[in-house]
Steps between C-alpha positions, in 0.01 A plus 500: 500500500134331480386398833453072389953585357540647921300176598693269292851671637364483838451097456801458337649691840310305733583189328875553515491574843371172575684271314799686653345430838432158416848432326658666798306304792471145305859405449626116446557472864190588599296277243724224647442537835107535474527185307743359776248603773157353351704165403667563865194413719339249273828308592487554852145447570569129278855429731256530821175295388833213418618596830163355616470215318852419581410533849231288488712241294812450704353553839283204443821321344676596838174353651442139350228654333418562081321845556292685220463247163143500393507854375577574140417759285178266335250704666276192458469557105582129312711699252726593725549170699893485382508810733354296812756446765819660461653422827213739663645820334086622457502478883628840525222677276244309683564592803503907350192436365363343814599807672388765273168305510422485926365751678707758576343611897636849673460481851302722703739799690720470215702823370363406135737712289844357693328127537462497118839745411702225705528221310563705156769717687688151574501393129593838340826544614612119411394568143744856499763347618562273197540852340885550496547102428758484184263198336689509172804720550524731205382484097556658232163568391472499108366841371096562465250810377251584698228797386570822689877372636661401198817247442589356875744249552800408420693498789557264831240564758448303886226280480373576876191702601771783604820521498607750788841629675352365876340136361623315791363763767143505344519164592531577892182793445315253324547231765436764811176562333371176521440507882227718464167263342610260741478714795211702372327177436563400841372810667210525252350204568404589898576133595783444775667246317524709200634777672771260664605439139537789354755574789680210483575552110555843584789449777624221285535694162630799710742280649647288238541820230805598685707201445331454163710890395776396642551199330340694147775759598811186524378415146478865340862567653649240337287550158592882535198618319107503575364384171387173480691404151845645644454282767432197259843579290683525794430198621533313109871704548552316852302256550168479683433710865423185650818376495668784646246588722318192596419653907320790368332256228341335794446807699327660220329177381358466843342877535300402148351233727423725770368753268326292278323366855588114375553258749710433730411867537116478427375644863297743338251235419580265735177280515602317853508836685300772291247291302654674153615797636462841270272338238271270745145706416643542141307254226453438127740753252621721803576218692654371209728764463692443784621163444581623107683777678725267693599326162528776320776620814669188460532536104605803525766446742603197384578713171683806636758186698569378146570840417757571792639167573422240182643696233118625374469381131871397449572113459907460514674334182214631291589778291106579352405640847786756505429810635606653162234292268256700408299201283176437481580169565716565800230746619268171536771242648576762770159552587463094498758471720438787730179351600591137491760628791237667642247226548773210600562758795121499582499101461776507751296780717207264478708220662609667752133545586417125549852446650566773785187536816438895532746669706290661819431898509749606753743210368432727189562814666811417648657322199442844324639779746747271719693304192370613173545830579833461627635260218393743256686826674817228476430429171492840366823616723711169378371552115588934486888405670495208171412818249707739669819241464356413162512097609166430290636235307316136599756339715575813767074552541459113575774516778332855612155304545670204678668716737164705554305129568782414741451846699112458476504097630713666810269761580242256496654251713653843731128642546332133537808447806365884604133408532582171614304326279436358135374763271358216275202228570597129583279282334316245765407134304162391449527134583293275304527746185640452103819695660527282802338171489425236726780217480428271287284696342492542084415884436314481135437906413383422137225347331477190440167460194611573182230689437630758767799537323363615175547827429199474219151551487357121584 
């Protein structure tokens, strides 16, 4: 054998052993997932900058106000003036662009490396959680040839970033992890304030994870399974979670609050007491990242409670968005209405912004540990006795959560009696105000121009 024949049999070697690696490692599933992931954060980082020109939008509705219309997406070019406008949605890239543009100052006595690590350790673990989202159930993904893999295809594959046997306890990881750039940033930053912060969010994340499993757990008994598409056809089977568990809907919905650190749970940041809290010596992008955090928390969240409790992508009375369509069509309507859940649930967490005053810290601290706590260990006990006696069905779980509200309105009322006083605030009138006016008084809360009720560029 000539030494250039051994060469050539040598490349031919090598070269089959890597298109068997290749054709081993990249499988259908894996293309599809890759795909799922890149496509994945694109759609989360475009739900929160919504999220904040939603916020801006309705809060100023809530308000009597009009709030961001004046920027478009014209840039100031005259070819582009069809683009001025839009109801403000430009606002959002101008203000990133603002921020990426000022000057980004480090305090002096700062630990550098954690003060700049904090604000990037607070997004990162939003954007994995979306991982183990079912977007677009499953597809049958049409056969391809690719150089070095050969044919791939052909079968039905899950259209999620992964699909793994413990979906629904990444989750709770993912969420623990979260804690962590807040109170780094907090400590980082040397400032009293800051530090305050971080150990508010800290105590309050630590605290409202507990009831948060619990109520996760009332949802995967009844589901029986931990992955996130089981839990989707079960509830297409029976009906959606929330109607047979509507107490730990709440409980759970709540705990995405508290983690998320929106308000009425927002004493992280509470400007009356702590200035801004964790990110007050924060500015430009790292401060930035803090608030996109926050909405990135709430997306999130407000995704994973479609999942459990909302049925994820399935729409009742329409058969495209069975679980067992594996369309490209249906692929896209489930995805559509997936996120179209998911960002009527931030509208709705938005409200409650503008509508609810923040809840004080040890208000916050004893709602966790002395009744969410303890609703959620009832929760859990009442919900295994319903699996173990097989009463799942809709009608025996809605009479099991009356009966646990009934128990958990007496143990209020029993420890209130106890303590001999109101667990709850009484609100005091402010006379002369919109809510209580001088008699005779007209209250007018609106505007009254026209011009301050267009919601147009003028």
């Amino acid at each position: 054998m000539t030494p250039s024949t051994t060469r050539s049999g040598r490349g031919c070697y090598s070269s089959g052993i890597m298109s068997e690696f290749f054709s081993d490692l990249i499988t259908s599933q894996f293309i599809v997932s890759a795909l799922a992931m890149a496509i994945g954060v694109h759609i989360i980082l475009g739900c929160a900058a919504l999220s904040i020109w939603i916020e801006r939008k309705l809060s100023s509705y809530i308000q009597d106000r009009i709030g961001p219309n004046r920027a478009g997406f014209d840039f100031g070019l005259p070819f582009l003036s069809f683009l001025k406008g839009m109801l403000g949605l430009g606002q959002v890239l101008a203000d990133g662009i603002k921020a990426v543009t000022k000057e980004d100052y480090t305090p002096p006595n700062v630990d550098k490396i954690l003060f700049t690590l904090a604000p990037m350790l607070s997004v990162i673990p939003a954007l994995m959680a979306f991982l183990i989202l079912p977007l677009g159930g499953y597809w049958l993904m049409p056969e391809i040839t690719l150089p070095l893999i050969g044919t791939i295809g052909g079968e039905v594959v899950s259209v999620a970033g992964a699909e793994v046997s413990i979906g629904i306890i990444y989750l709770l990881a993912i969420a623990s992890v979260g804690a962590y750039g807040i109170t780094i940033g907090g400590w980082a930053s040397n400032n009293k304030y800051s530090m305050l912060g971080g150990l508010r969010a800290t105590a309050q994340m630590i605290s409202y994870e507990i009831p948060m499993g619990l109520a996760l757990l009332c949802c995967l008994l009844i589901a029986g399974s931990f992955m996130p598409n089981d839990i989707i056809m079960h509830q297409r089977e029976h009906g959606w979670l929330i109607l047979s568990l509507p107490l730990p809907a709440i409980l759970y919905y709540i705990c995405v609050l508290a983690e998320a650190g929106r308000a009425p749970f927002d004493n992280a940041e509470a400007e009356q007491e702590l200035v801004g809290g964790y990110h007050t010596e924060y500015s430009s992008m790292r401060f930035l990242l803090f608030p996109l955090a926050e909405y990135l928390h709430m997306v999130t969240g407000s995704a994973f409670f479609v999942l459990l409790f909302l049925g994820g992508y399935d729409l009742p009375l329409v058969g495209a968005l069975a679980t067992d369509a594996t369309g490209t069509l249906a692929v896209l309507l489930k995805l559509g209405v997936f996120v179209g859940k998911t960002m009527l649930l931030v509208c709705f967490t938005i409200a409650l912004r503008w509508t609810i005053p923040r809840v004080r810290y040890d208000q916050v601290m004893m709602l966790g540990w002395g009744a969410m706590i303890p609703a959620g260990m009832l929760m859990i006990v009442v919900t295994s006795i319903m699996v173990y006696m097989g009463w799942t069905s809709l009608v025996p779980m809605l009479g099991a959560n009356a009966l646990m509200l009934v128990v958990i309105m007496l143990g209020r009322a029993v420890l209130a009696k106890m303590f001999g006083r109101a667990v709850v605030n009484h609100k005091v009138p402010l006379y002369g105000s919109r809510y209580s006016p001088v008699e005779g008084e007209q209250v007018i809360t609106g505007p009254s121009h026209p011009m301050a009720r267009q919601d147009a560029p003028a």
